[in-house]
MISEKOL-112640 format. One line per field, with one value per residue (C-alpha): residue in one letter; residue number from 1; x, y, z. Coordinates in Angstrom, 3 decimals, padded with zeros to 6 digits. Example, Ala and Ser with C-alpha at 12.3 -4.5 7.8 and 13.67 -1.06 7.14 Angstrom:
2
res c(a s)
n c(1 2)
east c(012.300 013.670)
north c(-004.500 -001.060)
up c(007.800 007.140)
This chain:
87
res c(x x x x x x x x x x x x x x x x x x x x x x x x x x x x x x x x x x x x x x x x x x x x x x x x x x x x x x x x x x x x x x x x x x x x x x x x x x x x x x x x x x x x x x x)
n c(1 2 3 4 5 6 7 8 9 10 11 12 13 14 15 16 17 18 19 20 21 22 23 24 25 26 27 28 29 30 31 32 33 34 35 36 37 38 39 40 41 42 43 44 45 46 47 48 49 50 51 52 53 54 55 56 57 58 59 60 61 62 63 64 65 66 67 68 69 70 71 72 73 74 75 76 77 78 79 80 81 82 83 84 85 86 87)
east c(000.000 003.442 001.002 000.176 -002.980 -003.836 -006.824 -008.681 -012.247 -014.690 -016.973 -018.595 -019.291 -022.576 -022.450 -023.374 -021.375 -018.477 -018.659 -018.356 -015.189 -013.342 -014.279 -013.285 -009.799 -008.963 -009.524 -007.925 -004.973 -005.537 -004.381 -006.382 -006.688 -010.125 -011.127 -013.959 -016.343 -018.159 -015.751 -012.982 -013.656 -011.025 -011.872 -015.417 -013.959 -011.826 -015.447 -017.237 -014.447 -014.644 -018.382 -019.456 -022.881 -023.244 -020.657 -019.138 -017.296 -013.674 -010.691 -008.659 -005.872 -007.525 -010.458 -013.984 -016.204 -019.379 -020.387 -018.902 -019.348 -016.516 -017.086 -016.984 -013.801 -011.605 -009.596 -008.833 -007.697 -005.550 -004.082 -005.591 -007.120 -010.099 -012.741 -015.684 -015.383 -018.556 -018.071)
north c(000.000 002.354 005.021 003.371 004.353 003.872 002.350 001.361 000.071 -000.056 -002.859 -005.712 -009.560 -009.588 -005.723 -006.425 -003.439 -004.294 -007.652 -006.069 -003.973 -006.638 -009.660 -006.163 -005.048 -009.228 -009.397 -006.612 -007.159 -004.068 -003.800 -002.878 -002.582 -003.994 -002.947 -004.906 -002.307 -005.245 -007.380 -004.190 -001.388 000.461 000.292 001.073 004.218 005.779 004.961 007.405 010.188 009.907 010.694 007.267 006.138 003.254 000.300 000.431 003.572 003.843 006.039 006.591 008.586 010.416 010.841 009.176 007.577 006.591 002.666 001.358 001.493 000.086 002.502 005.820 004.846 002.932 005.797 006.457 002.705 002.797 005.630 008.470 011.926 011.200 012.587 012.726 012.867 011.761 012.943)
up c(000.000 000.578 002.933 005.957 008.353 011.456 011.678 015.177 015.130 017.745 017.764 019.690 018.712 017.044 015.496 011.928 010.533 012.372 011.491 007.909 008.611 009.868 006.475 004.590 006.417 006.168 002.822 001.707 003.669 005.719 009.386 012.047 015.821 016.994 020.171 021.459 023.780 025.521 026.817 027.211 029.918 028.418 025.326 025.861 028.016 025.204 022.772 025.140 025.299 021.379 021.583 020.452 021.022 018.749 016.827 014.197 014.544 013.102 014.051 011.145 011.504 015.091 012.550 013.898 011.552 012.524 010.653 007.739 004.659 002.125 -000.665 001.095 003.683 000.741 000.180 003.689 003.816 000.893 001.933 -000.212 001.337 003.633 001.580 003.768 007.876 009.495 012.695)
């Protein structure tokens, strides 16, 4: 990919969009930190100083995203300009 992102998602087992994220990040050979709010206190702590209400939300680059959805956030995974900041 050459431009490398970091990429944290917030999520919980059973959260259909996050379940989505994380088939998309593995097949596309893109890392990413999962952070599972449920079974995590700490995690779920730094979700609510973000602002975060509901899963999937992802921090790209210290940039929230609230749910996923593979066509709008591919350029921030590959690395291009973050288009469109739903936060």
């Amino acid at each position: 990919m050459g431009f490398k992102r970091e990429i944290v998602l917030y999520t919980h087992k059973g959260c259909p969009g996050g379940d989505r994220a994380i088939s998309y990040f593995h097949q596309n050979g893109i890392s990413v930190q999962i952070k599972d709010i449920i079974n995590d206190p700490v995690a779920l702590n730094e979700f609510r100083e973000n602002g975060c209400f509901a899963t999937p939300v992802l921090m790209i680059d210290g940039r929230k995203f609230v749910g996923f959805n593979w066509r709008m956030h591919s350029s921030a995974f590959l690395g291009k300009r973050i288009s469109k900041d739903c936060s």
